[in-house]
mmCIF file of the C-alpha atoms, coordinates in Angstrom:
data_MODEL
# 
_entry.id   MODEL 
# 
loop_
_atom_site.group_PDB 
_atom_site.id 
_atom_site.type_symbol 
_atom_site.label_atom_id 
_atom_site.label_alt_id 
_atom_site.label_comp_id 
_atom_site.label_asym_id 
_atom_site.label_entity_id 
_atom_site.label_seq_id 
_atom_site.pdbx_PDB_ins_code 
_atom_site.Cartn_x 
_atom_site.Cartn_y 
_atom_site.Cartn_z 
_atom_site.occupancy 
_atom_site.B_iso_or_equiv 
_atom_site.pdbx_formal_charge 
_atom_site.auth_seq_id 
_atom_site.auth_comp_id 
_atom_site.auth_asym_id 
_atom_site.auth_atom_id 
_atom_site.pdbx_PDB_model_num 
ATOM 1   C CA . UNK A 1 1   ? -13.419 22.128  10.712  1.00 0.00 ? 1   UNK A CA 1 
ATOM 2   C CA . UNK A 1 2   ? -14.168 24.689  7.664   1.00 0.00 ? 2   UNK A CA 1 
ATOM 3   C CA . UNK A 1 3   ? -17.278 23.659  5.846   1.00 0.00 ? 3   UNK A CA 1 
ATOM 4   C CA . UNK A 1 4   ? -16.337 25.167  3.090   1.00 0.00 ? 4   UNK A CA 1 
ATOM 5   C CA . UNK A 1 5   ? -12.936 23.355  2.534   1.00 0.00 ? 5   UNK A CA 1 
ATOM 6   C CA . UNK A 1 6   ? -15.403 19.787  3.766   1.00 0.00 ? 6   UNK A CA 1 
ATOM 7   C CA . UNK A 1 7   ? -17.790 20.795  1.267   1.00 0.00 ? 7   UNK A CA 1 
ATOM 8   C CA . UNK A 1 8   ? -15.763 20.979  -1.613  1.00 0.00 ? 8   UNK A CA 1 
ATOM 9   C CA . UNK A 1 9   ? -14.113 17.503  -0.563  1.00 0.00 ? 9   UNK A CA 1 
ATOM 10  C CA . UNK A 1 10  ? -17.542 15.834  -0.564  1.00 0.00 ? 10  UNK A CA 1 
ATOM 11  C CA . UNK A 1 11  ? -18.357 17.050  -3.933  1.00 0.00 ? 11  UNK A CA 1 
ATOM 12  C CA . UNK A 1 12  ? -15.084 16.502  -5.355  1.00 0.00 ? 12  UNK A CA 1 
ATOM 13  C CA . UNK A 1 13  ? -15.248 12.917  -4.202  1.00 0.00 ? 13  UNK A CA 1 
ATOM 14  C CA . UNK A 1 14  ? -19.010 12.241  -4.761  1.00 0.00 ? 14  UNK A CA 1 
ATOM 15  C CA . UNK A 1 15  ? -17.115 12.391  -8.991  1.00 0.00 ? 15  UNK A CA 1 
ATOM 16  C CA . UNK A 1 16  ? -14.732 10.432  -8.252  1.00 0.00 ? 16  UNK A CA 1 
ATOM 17  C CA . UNK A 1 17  ? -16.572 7.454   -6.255  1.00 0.00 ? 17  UNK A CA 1 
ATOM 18  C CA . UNK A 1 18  ? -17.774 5.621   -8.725  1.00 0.00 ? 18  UNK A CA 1 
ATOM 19  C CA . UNK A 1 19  ? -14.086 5.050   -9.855  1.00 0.00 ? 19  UNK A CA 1 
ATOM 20  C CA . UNK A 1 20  ? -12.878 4.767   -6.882  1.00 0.00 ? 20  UNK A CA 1 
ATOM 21  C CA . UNK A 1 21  ? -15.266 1.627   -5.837  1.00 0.00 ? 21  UNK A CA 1 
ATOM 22  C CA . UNK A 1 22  ? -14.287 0.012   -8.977  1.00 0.00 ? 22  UNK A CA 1 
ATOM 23  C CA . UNK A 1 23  ? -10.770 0.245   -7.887  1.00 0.00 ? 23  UNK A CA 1 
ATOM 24  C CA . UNK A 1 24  ? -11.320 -1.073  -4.905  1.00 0.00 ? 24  UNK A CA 1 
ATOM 25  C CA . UNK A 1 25  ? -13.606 -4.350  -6.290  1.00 0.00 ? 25  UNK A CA 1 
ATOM 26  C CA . UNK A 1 26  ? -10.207 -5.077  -8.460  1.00 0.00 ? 26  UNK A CA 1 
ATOM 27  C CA . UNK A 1 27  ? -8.302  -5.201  -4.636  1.00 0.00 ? 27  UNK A CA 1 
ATOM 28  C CA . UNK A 1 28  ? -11.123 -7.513  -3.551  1.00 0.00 ? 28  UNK A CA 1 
ATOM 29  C CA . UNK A 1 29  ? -10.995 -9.427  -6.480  1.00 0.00 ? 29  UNK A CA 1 
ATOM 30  C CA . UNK A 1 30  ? -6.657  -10.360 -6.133  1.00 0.00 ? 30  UNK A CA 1 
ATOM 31  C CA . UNK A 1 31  ? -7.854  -11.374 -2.604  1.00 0.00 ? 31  UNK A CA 1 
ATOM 32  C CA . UNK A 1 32  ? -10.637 -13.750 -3.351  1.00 0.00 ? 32  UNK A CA 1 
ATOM 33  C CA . UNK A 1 33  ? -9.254  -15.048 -6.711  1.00 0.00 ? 33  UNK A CA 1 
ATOM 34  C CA . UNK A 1 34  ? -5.506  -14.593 -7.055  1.00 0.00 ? 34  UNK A CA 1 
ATOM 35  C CA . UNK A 1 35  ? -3.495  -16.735 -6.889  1.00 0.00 ? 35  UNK A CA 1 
ATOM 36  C CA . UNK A 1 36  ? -0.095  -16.938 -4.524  1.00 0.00 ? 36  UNK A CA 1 
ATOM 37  C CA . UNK A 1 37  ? 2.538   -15.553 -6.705  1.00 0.00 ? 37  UNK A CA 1 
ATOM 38  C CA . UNK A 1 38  ? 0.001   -12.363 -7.728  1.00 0.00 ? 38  UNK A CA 1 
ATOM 39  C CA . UNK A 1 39  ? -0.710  -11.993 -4.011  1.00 0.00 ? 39  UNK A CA 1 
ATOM 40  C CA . UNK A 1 40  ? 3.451   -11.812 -3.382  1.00 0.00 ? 40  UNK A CA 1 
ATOM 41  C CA . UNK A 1 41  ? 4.009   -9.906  -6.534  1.00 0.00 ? 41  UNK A CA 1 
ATOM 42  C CA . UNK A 1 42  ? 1.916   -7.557  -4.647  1.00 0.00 ? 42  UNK A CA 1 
ATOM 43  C CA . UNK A 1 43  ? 3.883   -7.626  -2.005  1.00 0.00 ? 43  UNK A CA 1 
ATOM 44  C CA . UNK A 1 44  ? 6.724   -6.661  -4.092  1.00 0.00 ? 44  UNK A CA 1 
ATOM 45  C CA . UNK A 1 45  ? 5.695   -3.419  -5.802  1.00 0.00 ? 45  UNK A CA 1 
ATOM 46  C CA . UNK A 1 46  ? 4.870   -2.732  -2.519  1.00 0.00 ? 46  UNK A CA 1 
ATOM 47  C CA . UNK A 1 47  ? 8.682   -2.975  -0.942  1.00 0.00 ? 47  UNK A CA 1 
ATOM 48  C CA . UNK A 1 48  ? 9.751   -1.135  -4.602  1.00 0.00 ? 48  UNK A CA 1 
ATOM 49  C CA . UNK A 1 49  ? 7.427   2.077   -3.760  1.00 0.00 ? 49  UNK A CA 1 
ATOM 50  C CA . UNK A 1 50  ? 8.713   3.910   -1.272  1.00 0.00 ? 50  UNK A CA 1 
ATOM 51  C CA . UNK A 1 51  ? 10.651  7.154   -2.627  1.00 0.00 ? 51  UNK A CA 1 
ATOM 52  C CA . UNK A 1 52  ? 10.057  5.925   -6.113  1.00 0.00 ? 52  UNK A CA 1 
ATOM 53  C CA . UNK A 1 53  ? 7.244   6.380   -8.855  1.00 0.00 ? 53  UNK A CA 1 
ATOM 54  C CA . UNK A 1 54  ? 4.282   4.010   -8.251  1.00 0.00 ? 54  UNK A CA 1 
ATOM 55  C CA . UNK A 1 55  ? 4.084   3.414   -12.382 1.00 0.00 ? 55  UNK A CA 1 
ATOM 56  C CA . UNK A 1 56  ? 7.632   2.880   -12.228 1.00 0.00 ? 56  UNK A CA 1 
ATOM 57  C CA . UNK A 1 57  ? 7.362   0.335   -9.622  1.00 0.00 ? 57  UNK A CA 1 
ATOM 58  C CA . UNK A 1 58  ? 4.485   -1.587  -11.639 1.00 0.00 ? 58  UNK A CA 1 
ATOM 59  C CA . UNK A 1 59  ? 6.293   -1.258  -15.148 1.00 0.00 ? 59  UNK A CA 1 
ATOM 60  C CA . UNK A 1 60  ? 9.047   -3.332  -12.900 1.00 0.00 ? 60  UNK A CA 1 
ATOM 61  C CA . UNK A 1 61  ? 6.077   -6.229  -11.239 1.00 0.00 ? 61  UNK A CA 1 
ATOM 62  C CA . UNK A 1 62  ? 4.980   -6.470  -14.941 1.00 0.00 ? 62  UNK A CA 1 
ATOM 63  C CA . UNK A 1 63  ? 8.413   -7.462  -16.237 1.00 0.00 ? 63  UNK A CA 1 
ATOM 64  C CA . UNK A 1 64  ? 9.168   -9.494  -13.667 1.00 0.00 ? 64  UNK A CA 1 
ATOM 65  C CA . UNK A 1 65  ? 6.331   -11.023 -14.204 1.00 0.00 ? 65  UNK A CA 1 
ATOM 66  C CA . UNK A 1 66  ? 7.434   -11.935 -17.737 1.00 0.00 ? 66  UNK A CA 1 
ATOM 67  C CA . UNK A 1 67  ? 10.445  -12.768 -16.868 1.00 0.00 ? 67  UNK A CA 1 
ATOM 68  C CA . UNK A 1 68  ? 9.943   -15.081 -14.105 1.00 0.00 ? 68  UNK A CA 1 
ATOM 69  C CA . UNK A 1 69  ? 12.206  -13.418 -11.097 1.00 0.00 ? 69  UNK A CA 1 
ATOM 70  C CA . UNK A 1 70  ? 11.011  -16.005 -8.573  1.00 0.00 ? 70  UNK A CA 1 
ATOM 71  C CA . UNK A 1 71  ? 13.414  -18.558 -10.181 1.00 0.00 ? 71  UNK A CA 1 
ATOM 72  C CA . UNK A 1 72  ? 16.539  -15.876 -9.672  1.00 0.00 ? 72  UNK A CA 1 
ATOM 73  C CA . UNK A 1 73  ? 18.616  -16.018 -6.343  1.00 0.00 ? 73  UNK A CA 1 
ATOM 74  C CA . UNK A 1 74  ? 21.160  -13.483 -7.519  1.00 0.00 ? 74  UNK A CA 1 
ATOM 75  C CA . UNK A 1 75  ? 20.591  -9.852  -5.855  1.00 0.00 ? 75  UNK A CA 1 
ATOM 76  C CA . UNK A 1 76  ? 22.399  -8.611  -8.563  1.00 0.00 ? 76  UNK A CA 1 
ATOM 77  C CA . UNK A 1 77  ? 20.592  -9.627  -11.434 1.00 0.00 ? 77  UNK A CA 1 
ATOM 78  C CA . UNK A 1 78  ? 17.261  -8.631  -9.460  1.00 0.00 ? 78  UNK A CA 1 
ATOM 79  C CA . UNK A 1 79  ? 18.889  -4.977  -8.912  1.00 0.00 ? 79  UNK A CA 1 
ATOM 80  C CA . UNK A 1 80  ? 19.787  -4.876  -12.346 1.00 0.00 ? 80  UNK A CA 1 
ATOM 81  C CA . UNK A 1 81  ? 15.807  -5.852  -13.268 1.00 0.00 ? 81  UNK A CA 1 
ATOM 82  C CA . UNK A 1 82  ? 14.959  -2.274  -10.899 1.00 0.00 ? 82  UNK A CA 1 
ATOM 83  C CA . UNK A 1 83  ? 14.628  0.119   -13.628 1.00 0.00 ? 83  UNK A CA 1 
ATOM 84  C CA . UNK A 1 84  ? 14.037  3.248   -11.884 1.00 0.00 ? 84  UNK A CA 1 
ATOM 85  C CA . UNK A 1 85  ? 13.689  2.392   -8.560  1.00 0.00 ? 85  UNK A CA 1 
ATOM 86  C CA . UNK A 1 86  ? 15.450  3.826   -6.042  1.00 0.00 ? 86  UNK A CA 1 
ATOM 87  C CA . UNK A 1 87  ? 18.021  1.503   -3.559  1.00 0.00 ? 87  UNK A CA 1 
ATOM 88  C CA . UNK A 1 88  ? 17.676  -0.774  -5.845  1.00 0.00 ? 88  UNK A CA 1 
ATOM 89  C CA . UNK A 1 89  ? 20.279  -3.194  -4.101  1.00 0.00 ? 89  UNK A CA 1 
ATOM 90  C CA . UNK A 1 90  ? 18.812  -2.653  -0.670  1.00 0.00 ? 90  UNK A CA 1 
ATOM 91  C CA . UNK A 1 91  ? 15.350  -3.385  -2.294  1.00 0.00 ? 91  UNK A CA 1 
ATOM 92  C CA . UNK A 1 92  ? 16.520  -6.661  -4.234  1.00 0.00 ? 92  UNK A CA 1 
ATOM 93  C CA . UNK A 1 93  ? 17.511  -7.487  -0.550  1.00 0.00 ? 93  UNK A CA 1 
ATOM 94  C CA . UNK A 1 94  ? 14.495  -7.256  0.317   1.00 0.00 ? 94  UNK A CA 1 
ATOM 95  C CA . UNK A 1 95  ? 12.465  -8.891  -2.625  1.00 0.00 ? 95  UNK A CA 1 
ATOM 96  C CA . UNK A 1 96  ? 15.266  -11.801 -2.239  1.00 0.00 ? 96  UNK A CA 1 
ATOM 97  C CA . UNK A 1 97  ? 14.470  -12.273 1.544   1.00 0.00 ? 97  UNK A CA 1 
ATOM 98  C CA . UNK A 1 98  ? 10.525  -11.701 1.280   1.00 0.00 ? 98  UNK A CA 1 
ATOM 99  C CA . UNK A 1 99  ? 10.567  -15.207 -1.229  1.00 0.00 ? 99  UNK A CA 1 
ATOM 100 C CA . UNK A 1 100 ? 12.125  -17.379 0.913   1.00 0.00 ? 100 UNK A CA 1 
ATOM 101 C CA . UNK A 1 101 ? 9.983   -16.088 3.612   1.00 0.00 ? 101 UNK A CA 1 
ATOM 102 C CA . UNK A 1 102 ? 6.753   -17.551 1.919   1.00 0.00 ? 102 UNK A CA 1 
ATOM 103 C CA . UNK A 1 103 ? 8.911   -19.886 -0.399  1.00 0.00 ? 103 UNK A CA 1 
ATOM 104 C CA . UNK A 1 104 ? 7.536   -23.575 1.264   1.00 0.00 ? 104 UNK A CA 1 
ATOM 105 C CA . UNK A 1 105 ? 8.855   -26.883 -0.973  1.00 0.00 ? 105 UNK A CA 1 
ATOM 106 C CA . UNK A 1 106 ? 9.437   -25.220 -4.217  1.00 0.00 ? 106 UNK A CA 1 
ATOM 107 C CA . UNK A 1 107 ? 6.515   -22.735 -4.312  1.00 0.00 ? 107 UNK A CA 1 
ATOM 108 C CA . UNK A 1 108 ? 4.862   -19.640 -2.808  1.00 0.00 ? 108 UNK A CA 1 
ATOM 109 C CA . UNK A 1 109 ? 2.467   -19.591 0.083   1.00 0.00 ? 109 UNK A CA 1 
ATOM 110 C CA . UNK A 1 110 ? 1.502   -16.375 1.289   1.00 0.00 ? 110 UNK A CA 1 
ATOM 111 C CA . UNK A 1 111 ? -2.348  -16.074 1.145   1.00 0.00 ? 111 UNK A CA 1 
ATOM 112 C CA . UNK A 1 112 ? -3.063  -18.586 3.674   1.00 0.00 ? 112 UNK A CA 1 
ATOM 113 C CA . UNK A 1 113 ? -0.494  -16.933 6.053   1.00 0.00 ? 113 UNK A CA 1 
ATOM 114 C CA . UNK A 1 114 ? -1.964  -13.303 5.412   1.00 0.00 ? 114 UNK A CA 1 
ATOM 115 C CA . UNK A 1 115 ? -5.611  -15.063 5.654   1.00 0.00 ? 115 UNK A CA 1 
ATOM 116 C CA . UNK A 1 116 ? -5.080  -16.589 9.068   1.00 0.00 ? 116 UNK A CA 1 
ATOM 117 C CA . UNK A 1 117 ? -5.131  -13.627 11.255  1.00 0.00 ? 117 UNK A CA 1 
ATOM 118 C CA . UNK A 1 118 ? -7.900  -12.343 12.421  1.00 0.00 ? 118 UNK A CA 1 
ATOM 119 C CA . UNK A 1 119 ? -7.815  -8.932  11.196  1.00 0.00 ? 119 UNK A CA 1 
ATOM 120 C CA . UNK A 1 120 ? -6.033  -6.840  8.724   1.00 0.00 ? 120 UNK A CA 1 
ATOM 121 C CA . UNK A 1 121 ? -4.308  -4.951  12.419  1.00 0.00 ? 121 UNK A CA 1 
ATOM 122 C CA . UNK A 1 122 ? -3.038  -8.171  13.303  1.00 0.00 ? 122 UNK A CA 1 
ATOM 123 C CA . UNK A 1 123 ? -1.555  -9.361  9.834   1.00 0.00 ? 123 UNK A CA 1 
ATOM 124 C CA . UNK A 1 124 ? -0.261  -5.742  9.379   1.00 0.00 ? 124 UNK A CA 1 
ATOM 125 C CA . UNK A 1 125 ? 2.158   -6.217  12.863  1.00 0.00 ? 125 UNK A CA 1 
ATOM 126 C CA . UNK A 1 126 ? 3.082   -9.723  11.783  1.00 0.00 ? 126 UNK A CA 1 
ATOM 127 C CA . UNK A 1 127 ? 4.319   -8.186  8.577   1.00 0.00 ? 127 UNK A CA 1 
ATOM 128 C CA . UNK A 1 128 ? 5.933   -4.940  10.398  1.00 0.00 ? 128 UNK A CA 1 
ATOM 129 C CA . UNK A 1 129 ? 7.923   -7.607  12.159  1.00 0.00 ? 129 UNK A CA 1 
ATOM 130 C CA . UNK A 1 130 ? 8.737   -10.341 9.660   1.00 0.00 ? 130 UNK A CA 1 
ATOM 131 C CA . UNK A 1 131 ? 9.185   -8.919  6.284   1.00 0.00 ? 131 UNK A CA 1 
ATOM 132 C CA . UNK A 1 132 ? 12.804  -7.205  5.530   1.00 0.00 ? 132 UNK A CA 1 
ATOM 133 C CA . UNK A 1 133 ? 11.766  -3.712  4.196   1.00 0.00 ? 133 UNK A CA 1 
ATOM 134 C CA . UNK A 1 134 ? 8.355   -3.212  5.367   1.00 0.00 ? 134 UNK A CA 1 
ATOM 135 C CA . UNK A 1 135 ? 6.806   -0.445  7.747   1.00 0.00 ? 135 UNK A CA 1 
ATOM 136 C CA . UNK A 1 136 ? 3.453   0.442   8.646   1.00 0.00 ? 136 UNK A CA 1 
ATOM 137 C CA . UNK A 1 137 ? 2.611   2.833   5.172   1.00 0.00 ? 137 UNK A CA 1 
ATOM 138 C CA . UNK A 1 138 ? 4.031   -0.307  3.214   1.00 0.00 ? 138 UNK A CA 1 
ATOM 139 C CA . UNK A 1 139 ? 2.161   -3.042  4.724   1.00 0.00 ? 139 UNK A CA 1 
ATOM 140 C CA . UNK A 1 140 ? -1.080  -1.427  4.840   1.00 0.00 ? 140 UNK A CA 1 
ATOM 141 C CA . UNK A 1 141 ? -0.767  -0.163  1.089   1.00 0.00 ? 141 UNK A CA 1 
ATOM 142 C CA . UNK A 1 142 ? -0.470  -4.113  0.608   1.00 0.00 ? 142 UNK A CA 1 
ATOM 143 C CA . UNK A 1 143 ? -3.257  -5.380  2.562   1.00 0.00 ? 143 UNK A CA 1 
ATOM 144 C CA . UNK A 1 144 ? -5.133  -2.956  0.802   1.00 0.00 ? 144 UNK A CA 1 
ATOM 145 C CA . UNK A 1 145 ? -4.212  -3.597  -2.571  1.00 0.00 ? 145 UNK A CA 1 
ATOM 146 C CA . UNK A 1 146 ? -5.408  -6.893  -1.889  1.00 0.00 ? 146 UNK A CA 1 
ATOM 147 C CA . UNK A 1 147 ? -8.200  -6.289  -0.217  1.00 0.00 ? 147 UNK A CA 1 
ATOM 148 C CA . UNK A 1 148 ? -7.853  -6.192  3.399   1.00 0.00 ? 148 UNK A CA 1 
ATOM 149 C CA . UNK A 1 149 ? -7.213  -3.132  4.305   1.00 0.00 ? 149 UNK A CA 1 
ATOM 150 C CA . UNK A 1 150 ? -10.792 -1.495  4.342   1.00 0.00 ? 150 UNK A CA 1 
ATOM 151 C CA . UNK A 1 151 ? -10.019 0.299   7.791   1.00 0.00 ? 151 UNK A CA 1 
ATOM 152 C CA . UNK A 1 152 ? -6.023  0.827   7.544   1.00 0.00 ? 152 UNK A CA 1 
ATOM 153 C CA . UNK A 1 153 ? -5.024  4.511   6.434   1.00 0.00 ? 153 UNK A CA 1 
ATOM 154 C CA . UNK A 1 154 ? -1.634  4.574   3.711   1.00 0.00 ? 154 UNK A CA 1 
ATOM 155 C CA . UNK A 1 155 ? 0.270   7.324   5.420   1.00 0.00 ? 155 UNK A CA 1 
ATOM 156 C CA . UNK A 1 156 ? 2.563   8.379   2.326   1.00 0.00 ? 156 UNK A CA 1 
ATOM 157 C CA . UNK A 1 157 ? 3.411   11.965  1.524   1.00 0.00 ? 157 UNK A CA 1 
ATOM 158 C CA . UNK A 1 158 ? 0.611   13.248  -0.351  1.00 0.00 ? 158 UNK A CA 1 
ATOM 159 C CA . UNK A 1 159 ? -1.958  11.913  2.490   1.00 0.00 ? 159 UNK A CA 1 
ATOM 160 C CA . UNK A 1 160 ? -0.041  14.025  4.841   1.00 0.00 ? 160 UNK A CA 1 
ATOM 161 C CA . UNK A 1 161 ? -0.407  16.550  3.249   1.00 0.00 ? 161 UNK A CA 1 
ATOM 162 C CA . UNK A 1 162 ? -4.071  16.457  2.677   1.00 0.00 ? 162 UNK A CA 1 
ATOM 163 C CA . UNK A 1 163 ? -4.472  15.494  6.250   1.00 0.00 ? 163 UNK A CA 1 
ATOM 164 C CA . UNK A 1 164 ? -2.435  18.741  6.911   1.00 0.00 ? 164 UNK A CA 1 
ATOM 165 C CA . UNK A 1 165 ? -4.459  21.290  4.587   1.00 0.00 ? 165 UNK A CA 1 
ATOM 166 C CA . UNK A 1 166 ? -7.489  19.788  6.536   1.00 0.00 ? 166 UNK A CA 1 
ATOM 167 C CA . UNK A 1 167 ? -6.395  20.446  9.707   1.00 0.00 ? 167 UNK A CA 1 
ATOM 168 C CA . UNK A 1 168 ? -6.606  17.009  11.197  1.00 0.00 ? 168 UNK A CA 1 
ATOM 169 C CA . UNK A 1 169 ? -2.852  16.914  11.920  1.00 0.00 ? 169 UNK A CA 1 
ATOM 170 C CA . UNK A 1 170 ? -0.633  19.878  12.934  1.00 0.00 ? 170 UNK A CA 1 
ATOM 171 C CA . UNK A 1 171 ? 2.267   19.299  10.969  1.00 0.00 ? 171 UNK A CA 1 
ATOM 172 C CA . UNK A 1 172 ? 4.110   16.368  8.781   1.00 0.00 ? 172 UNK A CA 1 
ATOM 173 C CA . UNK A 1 173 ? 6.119   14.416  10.778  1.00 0.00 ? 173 UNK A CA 1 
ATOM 174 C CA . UNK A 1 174 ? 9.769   13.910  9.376   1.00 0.00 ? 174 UNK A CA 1 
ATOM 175 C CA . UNK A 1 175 ? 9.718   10.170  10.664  1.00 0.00 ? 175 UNK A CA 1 
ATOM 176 C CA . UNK A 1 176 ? 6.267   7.849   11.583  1.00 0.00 ? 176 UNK A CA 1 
ATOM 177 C CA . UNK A 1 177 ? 6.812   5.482   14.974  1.00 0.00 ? 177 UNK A CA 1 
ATOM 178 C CA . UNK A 1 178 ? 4.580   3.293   15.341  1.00 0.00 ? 178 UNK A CA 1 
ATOM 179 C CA . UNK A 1 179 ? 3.228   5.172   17.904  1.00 0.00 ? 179 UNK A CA 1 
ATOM 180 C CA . UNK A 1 180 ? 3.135   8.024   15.682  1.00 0.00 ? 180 UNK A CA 1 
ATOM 181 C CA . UNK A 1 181 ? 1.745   6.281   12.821  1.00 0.00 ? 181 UNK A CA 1 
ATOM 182 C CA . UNK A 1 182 ? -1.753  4.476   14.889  1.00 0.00 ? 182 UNK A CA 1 
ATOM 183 C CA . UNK A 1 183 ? -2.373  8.516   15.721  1.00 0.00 ? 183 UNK A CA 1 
ATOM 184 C CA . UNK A 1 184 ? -2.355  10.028  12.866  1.00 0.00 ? 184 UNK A CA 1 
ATOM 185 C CA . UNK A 1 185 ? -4.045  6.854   11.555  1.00 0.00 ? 185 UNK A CA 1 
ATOM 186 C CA . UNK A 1 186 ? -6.706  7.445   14.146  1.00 0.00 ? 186 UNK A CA 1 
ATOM 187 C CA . UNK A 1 187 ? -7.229  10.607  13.498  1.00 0.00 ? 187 UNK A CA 1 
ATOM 188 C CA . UNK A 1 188 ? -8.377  10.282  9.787   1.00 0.00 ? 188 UNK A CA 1 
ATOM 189 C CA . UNK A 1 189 ? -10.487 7.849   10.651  1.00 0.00 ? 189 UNK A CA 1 
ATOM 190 C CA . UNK A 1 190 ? -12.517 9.548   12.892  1.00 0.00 ? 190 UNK A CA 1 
ATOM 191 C CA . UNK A 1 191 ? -12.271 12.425  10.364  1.00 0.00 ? 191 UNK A CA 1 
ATOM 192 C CA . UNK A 1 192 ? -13.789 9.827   7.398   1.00 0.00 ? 192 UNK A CA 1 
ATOM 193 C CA . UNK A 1 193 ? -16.187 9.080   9.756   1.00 0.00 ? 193 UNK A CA 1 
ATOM 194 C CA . UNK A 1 194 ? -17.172 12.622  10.685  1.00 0.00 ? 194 UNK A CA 1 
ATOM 195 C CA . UNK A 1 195 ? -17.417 13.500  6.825   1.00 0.00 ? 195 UNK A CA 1 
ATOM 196 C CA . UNK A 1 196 ? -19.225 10.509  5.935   1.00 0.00 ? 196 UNK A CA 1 
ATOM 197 C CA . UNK A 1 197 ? -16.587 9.091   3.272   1.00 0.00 ? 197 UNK A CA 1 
ATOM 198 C CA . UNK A 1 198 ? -15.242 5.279   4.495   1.00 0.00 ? 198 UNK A CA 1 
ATOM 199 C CA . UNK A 1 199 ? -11.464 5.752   4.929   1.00 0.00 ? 199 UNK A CA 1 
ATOM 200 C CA . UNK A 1 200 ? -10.279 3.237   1.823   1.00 0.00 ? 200 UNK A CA 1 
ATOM 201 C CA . UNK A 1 201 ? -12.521 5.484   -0.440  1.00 0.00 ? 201 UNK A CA 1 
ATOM 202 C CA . UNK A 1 202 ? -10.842 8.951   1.216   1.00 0.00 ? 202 UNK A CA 1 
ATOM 203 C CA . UNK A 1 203 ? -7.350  7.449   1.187   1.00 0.00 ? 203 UNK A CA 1 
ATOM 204 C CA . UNK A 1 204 ? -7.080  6.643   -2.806  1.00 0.00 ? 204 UNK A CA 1 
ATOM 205 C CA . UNK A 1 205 ? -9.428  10.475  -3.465  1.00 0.00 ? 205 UNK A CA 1 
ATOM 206 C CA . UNK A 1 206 ? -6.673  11.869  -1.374  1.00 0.00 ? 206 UNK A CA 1 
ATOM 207 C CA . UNK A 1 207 ? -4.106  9.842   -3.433  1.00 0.00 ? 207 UNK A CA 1 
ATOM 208 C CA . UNK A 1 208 ? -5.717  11.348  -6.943  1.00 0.00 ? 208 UNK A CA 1 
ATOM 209 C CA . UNK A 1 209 ? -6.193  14.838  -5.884  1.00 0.00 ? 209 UNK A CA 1 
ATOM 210 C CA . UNK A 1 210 ? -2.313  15.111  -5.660  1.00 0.00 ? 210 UNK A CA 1 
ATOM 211 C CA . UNK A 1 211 ? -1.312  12.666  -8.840  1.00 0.00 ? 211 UNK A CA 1 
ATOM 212 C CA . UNK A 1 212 ? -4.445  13.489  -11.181 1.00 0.00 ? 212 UNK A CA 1 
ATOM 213 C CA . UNK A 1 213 ? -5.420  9.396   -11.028 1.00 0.00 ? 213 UNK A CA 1 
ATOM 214 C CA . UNK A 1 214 ? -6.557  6.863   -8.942  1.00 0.00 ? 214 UNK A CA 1 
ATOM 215 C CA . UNK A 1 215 ? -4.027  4.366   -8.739  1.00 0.00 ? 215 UNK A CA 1 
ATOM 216 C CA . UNK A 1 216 ? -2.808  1.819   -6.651  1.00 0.00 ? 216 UNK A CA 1 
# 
């Protein structure tokens, strides 16, 4: 491990942590007081990120939001409402499918389902398996945008690459297994561990050093 490349991350972060814990109250917040259809709107900017623009995918929750997209059963209309996103029809697919899934008698129901497992590993599988359009990166950027996913590592592009530059993997993999995807996962957080930084706070500093902002 170079200590000059691990001191430079430790001051760059101590900066940045102050930000970054506030960030991370607001996930903890939507888990202890939002209600259902924030907790699935989650879940939908969630199934709209992957190969698009994170702001691009909010701009999209907020106007859905407005515009009440729960009520629409047309995948057309919803594809239309995907300004920016890309596979926009395969993605309306999946926003369609994802609302029935936790539509019960007229409404949403999603936090008690995602609260009844008995750890954020366990709820991330059941949604791996159940939810059209969701892998491992997708499902734990969504348990930790609400708050459950202290100890589960977001293994988009620009982690890779950090986790690359640090030495803690060899090379980017073109595709994550599962397989692939618990030992990489593994691996930064025994690296977190070894540097002292908890893995939620080193994900999102990883996440800013290559946008310029902590996000979500």
């Amino acid at each position: 491990m170079n200590k000059e490349l691990i001191t430079e991350l430790k001051k760059s972060y101590r900066v940045k942590k102050e930000e970054i814990e506030r960030k991370l109250s607001e996930f903890e917040k939507l888990s202890l007081n939002g209600t259902e259809e924030e907790i699935f709107y989650e879940l939908c900017f969630c199934l709209l990120t992957p190969q698009s623009k994170a702001k691009v995918c909010l701009k999209v929750i907020e106007d859905f939001i407005k515009g009440k997209i729960l009520s629409i059963d047309s995948r057309e209309t919803v594809a239309k409402n995907l300004c920016g996103v890309r596979f926009k029809n395969n993605k309306a697919d999946y926003i369609l499918a994802a609302r029935n899934l936790f539509l019960k008698n007229g409404t949403i129901e999603i936090k008690s389902k995602i609260n009844g497992f008995k750890s954020a590993f366990e709820a991330r599988e059941w949604l791996v398996k159940n939810v059209k359009g969701i892998g491992y990166k997708e499902a734990s950027h969504f348990l930790r945008n609400i708050g459950l996913g202290e100890n589960l590592a977001i293994l988009d592009r620009h982690i890779l690459k950090n986790l690359k530059a640090y030495g803690i993997i060899d090379e980017i993999p073109k595709t994550l297994s599962r397989k692939k995807y618990i030992e990489i996962e593994d691996k930064m957080r025994d690296f977190s561990r070894d540097i002292n930084i908890p893995l939620s706070h080193l994900d999102l500093h990883f996440w800013s050093r290559e946008t310029g902002k902590i996000f979500k």
